[in-house]
C-alpha positions in Angstrom: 18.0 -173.6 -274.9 15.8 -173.7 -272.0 14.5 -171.6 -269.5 15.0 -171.8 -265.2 13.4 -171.5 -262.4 15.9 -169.7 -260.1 15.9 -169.4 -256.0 13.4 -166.8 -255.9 11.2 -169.1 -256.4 11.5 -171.2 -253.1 8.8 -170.2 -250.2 6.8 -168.4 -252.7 6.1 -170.5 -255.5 4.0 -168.0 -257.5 2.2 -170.0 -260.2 1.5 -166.7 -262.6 3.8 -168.9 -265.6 2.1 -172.0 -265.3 -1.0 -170.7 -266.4 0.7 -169.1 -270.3 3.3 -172.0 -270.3 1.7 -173.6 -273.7 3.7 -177.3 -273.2 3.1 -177.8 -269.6 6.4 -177.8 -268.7 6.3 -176.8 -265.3 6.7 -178.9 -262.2 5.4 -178.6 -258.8 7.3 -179.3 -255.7 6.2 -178.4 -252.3 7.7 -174.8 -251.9 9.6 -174.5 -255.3 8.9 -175.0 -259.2 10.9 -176.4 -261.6 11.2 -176.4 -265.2 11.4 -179.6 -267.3 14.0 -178.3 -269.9 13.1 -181.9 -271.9 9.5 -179.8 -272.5 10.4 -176.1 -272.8 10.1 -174.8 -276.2 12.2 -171.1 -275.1 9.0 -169.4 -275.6 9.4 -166.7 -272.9 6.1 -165.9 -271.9 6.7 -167.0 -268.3 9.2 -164.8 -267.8 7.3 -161.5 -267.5 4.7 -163.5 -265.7 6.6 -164.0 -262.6 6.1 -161.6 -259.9 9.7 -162.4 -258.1 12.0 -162.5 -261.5 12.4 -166.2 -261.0 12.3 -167.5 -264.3 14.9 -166.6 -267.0 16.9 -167.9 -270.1 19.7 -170.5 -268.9 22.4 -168.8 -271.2 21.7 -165.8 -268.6 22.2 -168.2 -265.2 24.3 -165.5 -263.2 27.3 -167.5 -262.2 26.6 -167.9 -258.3 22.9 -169.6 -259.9 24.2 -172.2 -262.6 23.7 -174.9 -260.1 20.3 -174.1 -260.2 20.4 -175.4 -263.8 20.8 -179.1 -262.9 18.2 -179.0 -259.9 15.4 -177.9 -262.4 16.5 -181.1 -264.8 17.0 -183.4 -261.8 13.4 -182.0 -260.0 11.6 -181.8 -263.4 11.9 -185.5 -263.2 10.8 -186.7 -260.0 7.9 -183.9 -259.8 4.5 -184.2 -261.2 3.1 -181.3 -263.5 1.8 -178.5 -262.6 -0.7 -176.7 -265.5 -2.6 -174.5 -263.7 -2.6 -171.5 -261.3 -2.7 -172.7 -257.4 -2.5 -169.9 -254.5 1.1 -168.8 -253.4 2.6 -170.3 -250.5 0.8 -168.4 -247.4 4.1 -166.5 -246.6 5.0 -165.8 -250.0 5.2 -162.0 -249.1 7.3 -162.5 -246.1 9.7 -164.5 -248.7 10.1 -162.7 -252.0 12.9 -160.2 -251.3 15.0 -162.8 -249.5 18.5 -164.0 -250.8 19.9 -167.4 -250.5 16.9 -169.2 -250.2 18.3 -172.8 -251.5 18.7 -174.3 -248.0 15.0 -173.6 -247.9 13.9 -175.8 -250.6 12.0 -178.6 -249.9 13.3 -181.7 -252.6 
């Protein structure tokens, strides 16, 4: 198994995880991240790390989320690495709390 990036991830882009991911397996897109499920070991240590709850195991993808699934795969492998903490996007805070997010996520 492998773990995702979900939508509460897009317009914030927090980069907490990069920085305890030991195999580099995040990616970095301009206002999302992905995870390359080709490189995560299912360590977990991201997961706590993530101020909006972004990150979590894919066998507990909430249905209305599975697509998000194949995006991380599909990113993961046009996106170069990301392995070390950057700032937040500038209205990060304005973003965080907000729903449906997807149509906001810059490929």
């Amino acid at each position: 198994m492998t773990h995702v990036v979900i939508e509460s991830c897009i317009r914030c882009k927090y980069t907490d995880c990069v920085d305890v991911c030991p195999v580099d397996c995040f990616r970095e897109g301009a206002n999302f991240l992905a995870i390359d499920p080709d490189e995560c070991i299912d360590c977990a240590v991201c997961i706590p790390e993530c101020p909006v709850n972004a990150i979590m195991p894919e066998e507990d993808v909430p249905g209305d989320m599975q697509h998000m699934i194949k995006l991380n795969a599909d990113l993961s492998k046009k996106w170069p690495s990301i392995t070390k903490r950057k700032p937040s996007m500038p209205d990060a805070e304005e973003w965080k709390d907000k729903t449906g997010k997807l149509p906001e996520l810059i490929r």
